[in-house]
C-alpha positions in Angstrom: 24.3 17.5 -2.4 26.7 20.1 -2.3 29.0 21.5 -4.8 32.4 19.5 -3.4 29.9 16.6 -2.8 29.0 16.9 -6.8 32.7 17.1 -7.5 33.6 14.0 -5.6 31.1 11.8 -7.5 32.1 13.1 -10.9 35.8 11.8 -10.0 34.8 8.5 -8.7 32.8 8.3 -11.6 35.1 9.6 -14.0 37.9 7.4 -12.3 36.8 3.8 -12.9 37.9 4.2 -16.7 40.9 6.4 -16.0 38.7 9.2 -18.3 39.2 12.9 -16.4 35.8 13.8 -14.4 33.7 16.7 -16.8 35.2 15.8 -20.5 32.7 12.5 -20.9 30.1 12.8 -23.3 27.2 10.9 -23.7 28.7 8.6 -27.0 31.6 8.2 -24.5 29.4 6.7 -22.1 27.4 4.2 -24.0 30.9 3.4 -25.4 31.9 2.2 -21.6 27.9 1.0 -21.0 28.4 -1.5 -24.3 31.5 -3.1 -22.3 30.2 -3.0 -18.7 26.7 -4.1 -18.6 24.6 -6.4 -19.6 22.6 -5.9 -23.2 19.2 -7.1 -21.5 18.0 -3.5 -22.0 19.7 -3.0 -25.8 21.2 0.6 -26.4 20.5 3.2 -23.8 18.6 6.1 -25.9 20.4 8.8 -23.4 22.8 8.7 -20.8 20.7 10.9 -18.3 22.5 12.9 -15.7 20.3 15.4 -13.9 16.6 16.0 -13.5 14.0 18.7 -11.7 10.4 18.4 -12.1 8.7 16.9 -15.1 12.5 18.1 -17.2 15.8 15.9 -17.4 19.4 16.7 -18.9 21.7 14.1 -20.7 25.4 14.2 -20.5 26.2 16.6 -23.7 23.7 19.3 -21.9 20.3 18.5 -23.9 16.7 18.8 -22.0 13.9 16.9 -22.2 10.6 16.6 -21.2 10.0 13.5 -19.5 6.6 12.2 -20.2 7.4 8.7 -19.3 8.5 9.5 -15.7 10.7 6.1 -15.4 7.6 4.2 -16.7 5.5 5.5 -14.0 7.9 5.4 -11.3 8.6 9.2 -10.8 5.2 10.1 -8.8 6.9 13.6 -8.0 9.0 14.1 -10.7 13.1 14.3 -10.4 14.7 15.6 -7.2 11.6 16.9 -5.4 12.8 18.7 -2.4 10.6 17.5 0.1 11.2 13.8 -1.1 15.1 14.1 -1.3 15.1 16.0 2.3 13.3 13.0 3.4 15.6 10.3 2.2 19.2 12.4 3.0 17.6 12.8 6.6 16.2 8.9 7.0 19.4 8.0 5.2 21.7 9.8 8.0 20.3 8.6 11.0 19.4 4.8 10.0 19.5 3.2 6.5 19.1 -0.5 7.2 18.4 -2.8 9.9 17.6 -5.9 8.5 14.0 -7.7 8.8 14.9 -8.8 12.4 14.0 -5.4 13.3 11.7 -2.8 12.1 11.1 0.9 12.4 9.2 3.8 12.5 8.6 4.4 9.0 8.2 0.8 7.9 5.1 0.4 10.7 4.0 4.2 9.7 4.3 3.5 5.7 2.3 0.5 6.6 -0.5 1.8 8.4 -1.3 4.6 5.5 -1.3 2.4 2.6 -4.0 0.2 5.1 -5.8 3.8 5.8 -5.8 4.5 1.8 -7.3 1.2 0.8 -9.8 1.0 2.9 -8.8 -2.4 4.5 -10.2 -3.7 7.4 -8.8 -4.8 10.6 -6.5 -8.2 10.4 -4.9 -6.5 6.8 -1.2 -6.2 6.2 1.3 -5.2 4.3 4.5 -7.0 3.3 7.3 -5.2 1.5 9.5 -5.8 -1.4 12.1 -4.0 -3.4 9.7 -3.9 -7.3 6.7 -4.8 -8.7 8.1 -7.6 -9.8 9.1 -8.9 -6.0 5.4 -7.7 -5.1 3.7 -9.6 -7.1 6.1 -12.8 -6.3 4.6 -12.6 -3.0 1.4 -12.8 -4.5 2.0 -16.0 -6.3 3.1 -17.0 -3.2 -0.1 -16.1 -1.4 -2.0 -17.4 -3.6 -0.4 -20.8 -3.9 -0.7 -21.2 0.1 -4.4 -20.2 -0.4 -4.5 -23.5 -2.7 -2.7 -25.4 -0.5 -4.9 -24.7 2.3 -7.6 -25.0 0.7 -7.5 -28.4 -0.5 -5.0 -30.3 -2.8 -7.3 -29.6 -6.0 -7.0 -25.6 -5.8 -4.1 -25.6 -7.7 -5.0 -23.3 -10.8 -4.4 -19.2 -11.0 -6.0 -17.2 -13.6 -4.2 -13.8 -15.2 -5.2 -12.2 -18.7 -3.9 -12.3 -22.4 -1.8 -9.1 -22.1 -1.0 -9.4 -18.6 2.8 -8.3 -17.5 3.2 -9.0 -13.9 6.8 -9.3 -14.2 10.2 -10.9 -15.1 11.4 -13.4 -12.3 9.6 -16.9 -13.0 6.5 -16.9 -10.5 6.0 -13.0 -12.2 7.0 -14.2 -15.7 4.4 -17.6 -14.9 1.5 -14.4 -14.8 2.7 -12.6 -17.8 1.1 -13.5 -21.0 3.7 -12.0 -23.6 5.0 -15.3 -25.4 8.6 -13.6 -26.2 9.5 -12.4 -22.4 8.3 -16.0 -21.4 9.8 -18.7 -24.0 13.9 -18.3 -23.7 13.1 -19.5 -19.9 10.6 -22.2 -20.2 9.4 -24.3 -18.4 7.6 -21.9 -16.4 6.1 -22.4 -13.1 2.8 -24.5 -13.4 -0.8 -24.1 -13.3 -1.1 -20.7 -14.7 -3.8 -20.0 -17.6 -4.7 -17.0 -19.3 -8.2 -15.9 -20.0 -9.3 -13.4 -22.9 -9.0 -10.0 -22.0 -12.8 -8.1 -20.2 -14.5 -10.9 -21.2 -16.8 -12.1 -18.6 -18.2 -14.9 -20.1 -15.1 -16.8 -20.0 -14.0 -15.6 -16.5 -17.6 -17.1 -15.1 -17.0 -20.5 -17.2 -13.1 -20.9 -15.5 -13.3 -19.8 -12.4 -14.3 -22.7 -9.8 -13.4 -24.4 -7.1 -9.9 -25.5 -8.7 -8.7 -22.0 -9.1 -6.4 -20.5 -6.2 -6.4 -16.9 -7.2 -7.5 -14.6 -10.3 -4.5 -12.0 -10.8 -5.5 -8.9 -13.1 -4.5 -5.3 -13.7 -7.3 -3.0 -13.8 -5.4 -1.5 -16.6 -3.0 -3.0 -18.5 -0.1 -0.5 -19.4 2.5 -3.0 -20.9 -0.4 -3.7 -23.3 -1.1 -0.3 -24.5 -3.4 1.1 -21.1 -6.8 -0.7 -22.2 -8.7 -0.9 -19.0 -11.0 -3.5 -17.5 -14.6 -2.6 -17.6 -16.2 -2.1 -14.1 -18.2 -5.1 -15.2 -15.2 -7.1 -15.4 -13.8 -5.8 -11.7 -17.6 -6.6 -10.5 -17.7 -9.9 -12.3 -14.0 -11.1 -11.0 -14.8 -9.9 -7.1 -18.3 -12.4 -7.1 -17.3 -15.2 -9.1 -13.8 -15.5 -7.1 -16.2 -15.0 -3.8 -18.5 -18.1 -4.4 -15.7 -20.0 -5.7 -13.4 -19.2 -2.5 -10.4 -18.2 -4.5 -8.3 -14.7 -4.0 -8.6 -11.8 -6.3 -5.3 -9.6 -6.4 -5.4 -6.8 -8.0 -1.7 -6.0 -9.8 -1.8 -1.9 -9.0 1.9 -1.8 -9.5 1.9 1.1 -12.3 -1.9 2.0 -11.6 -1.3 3.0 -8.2 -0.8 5.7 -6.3 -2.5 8.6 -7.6 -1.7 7.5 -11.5 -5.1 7.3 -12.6 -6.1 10.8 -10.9 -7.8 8.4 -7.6 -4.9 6.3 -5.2 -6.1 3.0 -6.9 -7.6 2.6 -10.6 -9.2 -0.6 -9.5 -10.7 0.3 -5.8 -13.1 3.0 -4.7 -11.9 3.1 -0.7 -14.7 5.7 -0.5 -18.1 4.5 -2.3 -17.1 0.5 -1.9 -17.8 -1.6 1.2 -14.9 -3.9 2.7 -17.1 -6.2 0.9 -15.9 -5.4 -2.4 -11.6 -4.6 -1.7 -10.1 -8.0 -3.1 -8.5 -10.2 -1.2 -5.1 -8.6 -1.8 -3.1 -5.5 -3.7 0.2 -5.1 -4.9 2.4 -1.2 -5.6 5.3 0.0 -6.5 6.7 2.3 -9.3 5.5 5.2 -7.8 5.1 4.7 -4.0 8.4 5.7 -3.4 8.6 8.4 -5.6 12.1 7.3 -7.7 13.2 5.0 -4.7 13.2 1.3 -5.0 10.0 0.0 -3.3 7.2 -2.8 -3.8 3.9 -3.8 -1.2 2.0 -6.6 -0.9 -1.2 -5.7 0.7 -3.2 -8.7 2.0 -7.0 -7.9 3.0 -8.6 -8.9 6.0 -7.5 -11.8 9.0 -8.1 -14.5 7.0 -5.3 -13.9 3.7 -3.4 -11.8 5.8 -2.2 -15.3 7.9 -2.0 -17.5 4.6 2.3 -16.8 5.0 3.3 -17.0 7.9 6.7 -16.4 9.7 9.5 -17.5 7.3 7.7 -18.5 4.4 9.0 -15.0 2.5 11.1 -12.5 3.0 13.5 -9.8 1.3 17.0 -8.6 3.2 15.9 -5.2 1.6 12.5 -4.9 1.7 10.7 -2.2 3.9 14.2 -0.5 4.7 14.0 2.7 6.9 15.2 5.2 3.7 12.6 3.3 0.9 9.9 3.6 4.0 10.8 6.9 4.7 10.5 7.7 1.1 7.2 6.8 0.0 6.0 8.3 3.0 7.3 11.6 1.6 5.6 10.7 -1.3 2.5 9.9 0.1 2.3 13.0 1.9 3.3 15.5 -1.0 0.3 13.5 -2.8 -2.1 14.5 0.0 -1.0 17.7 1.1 -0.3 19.7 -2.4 -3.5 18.3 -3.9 -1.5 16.4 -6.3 -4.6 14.0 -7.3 -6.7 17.0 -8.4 -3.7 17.9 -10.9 -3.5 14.0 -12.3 -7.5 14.8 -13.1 -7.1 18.1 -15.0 -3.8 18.2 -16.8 -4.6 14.2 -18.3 -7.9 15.8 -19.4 -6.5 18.2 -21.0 -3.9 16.3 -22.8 -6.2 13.7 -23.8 -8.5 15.9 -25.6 -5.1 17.7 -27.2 -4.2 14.5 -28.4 -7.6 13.4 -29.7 -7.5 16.6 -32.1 -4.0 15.5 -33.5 -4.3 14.2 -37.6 -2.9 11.0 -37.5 -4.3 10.1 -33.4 -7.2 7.6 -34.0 -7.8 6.1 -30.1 -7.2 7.7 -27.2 -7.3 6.1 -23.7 -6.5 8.4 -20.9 -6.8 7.6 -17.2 -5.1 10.3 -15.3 -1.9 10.6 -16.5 -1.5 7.1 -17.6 -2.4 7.7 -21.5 -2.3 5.2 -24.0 -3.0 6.7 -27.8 -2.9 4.7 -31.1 -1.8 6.0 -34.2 -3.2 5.2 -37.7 0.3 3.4 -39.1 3.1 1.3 -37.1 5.1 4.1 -36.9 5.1 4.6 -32.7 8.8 3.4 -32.5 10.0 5.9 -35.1 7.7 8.6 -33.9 9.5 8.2 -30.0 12.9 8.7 -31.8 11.9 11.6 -33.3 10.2 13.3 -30.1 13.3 12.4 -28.3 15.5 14.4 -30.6 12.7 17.1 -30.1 13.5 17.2 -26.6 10.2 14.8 -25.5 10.9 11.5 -23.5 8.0 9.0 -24.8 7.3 5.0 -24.9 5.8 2.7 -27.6 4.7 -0.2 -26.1 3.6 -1.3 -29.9 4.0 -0.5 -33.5 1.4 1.8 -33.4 0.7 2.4 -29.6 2.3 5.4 -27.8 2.1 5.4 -23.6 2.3 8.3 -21.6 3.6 7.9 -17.9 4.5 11.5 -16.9 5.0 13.0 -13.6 2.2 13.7 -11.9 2.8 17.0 -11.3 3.3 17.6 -15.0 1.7 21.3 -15.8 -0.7 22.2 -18.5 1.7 24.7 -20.0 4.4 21.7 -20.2 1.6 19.4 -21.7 0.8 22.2 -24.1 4.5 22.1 -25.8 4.1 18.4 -25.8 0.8 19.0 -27.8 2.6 21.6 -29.8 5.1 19.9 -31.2 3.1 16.5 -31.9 1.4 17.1 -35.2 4.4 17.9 -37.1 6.9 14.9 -35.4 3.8 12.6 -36.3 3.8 14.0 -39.9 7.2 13.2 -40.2 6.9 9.8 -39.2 3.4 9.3 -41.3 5.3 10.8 -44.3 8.5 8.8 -44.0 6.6 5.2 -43.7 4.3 6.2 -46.8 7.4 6.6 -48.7 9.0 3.2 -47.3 5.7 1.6 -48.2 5.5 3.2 -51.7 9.3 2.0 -52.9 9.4 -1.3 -53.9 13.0 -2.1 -53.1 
């Protein structure tokens, strides 16, 4: 974008609230936000304006790290060249078409994610605009699997701390009781099973169950994994039962976990052992809106069939084009090897910090616990440090970075930790200790 290009947006910008372009800062902002938008997301912690790399800049000039990367959405980090080039380019010559066309990066974007999962011939791919939209088709998928299966396949299995989503055949999958009760009745014939334990998976799955749904780790629950037993376990039993088993990759994908799935080994499995179907987004397209449905082999890949789903948006020529970049920066600047070493490293940095008692690191995804509730306070007082973090529970901390973070970048991360966690250690002690 150029410099007038810049200027123009800061008018238009600046012009919907008659406030001059350049004077707004960031209290100003969330002054407009609190009167424009909707309070589903509560208080915006920062109005962000400008990003490169692993760093970002709020509106009154302050830098932080971002170790959160959009919740694992920012593959590349903010503003990668190759990425934007990519999408300006794409975005110049053809930006949408509508799904009663298609293009070159749609059928292109397609065949990779095929090539990187090992599928056979017969897979496909359908695209959606989120996780949440991927994994809509999936209920979808598997409820036609049911249907055509027999009236009494009418059950679909997902996990106590599951999040699949927030629209209602996502929000049916997702175990957390507050996202789901303001909006009950939810969609029926869901049930949760106990978390990696394989006991109770083998005693529910039978010939009434549809599909088995799980994350091979679940971040919204703190990143606790699945055991390879339990991956084993859920591909056999759902096998001789004849029901589907999707695995939700939508923040474990793409190079996250330091390999392009956590749950698949493309290179040391057979076709045998891929399940039936797949679902990404966050990072396939690097920062741009984007969600696949990956459907394994002939025989799930026709259970929807012309007009039975679609999305207006959904495998556009500029999101296409864009996670193609992605894909190809992962490949060709070794990105996976840096996932491997720099989440090493910071999870043996954080396993020497006073106050860390668990640390769960897979890649770059990192989940650490901490030995008070003090994980919400702790992520206000890194942010005023200048470190973007998330506390998916009292005393839970999750790491999402970029995954081109550096180890000199995780080192000031490391640096400053001890003393912010102090703080916060310190300052619940003395809120436990006074007894008004």
């Amino acid at each position: 974008m150029t410099e007038d290009d810049q200027n123009q947006l800061k008018d238009l910008v600046g012009a919907t609230n008659g406030t001059p372009a350049g004077v707004t800062t960031g209290d100003q902002w969330l002054s407009r936000y609190s009167h424009s938008l909707m309070g589903v997301f509560g208080t915006p912690q920062r109005v962000l304006v400008r990003g490169a790399g692993a760093v970002v800049w709020d509106a009154d000039g302050r830098e932080y790290l971002d170790l959160l990367g959009g919740i694992a959405v920012n593959a590349l980090g903010h503003a990668h060249p190759f990425v934007t080039s990519v999408i300006a380019s794409q975005l110049s010559t053809l930006g949408h078409v509508s799904n009663f066309f298609t293009s070159p990066t749609q059928i292109a974007l397609a065949e990779k994610l095929l090539e990187l999962v090992g599928a056979p011939t017969g897979s496909k791919v359908f695209f959606a605009n989120s996780g949440t939209e991927a994994n809509e088709a999936a209920f979808k998928l598997a409820r036609s699997h049911g249907k055509k299966s027999g009236a009494h396949r009418t059950r679909i299995l997902a996990l106590e701390g599951a999040f699949h989503g927030r629209t209602m055949g996502a929000l049916a999958l997702t175990a957390k009781q507050a996202y789901r009760e303001p909006f009950e009745p939810m969609p029926a014939g869901v049930e949760h099973l106990p978390f990696n334990d394989v006991a109770a998976l083998r005693a529910a799955v039978d010939e009434t169950v549809a599909a088995v749904i799980l994350e091979p780790i679940q971040g919204e629950a703190g990143v606790r994994p699945l055991s390879d037993e339990y991956l084993r376990a859920a591909r056999q039993v759902t096998r001789d039962a004849g029901a589907l088993l999707i695995l939700d990759e939508v923040q474990t994908g793409v190079g996250r976990t330091g390999t392009w799935f956590a749950g698949i080994d493309a290179d040391a499995g057979s076709v045998a052992d891929l399940p039936d179907a797949v679902t990404l987004a966050k990072g396939l397209g690097g920062g741009f809106p984007i969600g696949a449905l990956m459907t394994i082999g002939q025989d799930v890949s026709g259970l929807l069939s012309a007009g039975q789903h679609g999305s207006t948006f959904g495998g556009n020529p500029v999101a296409t084009a864009a996670a193609l970049a992605t894909l190809h920066v992962i490949e060709s600047q070794h990105v996976l090897q840096n996932v491997v070493a720099v989440g090493e490293h910071l999870a043996r940095g954080l396993a020497a910090v006073p106050g860390v008692v668990e640390v769960r690191a897979h890649g770059l995804l990192i989940g650490f616990d901490l030995t008070a509730p003090v994980a919400p306070d702790l992520v206000r007082r890194a942010l005023d440090a200048g470190f973007i973090l998330n506390a998916p529970g009292p005393a839970t901390i999750r790491l999402a970075p970029p995954l081109i973070l550096t180890t000199s970048q995780a080192d000031s991360f490391l640096s400053a930790l001890p003393a912010l966690l102090a703080d916060a250690l310190q300052a619940h002690e003395s809120t436990q200790g006074d007894p008004s």
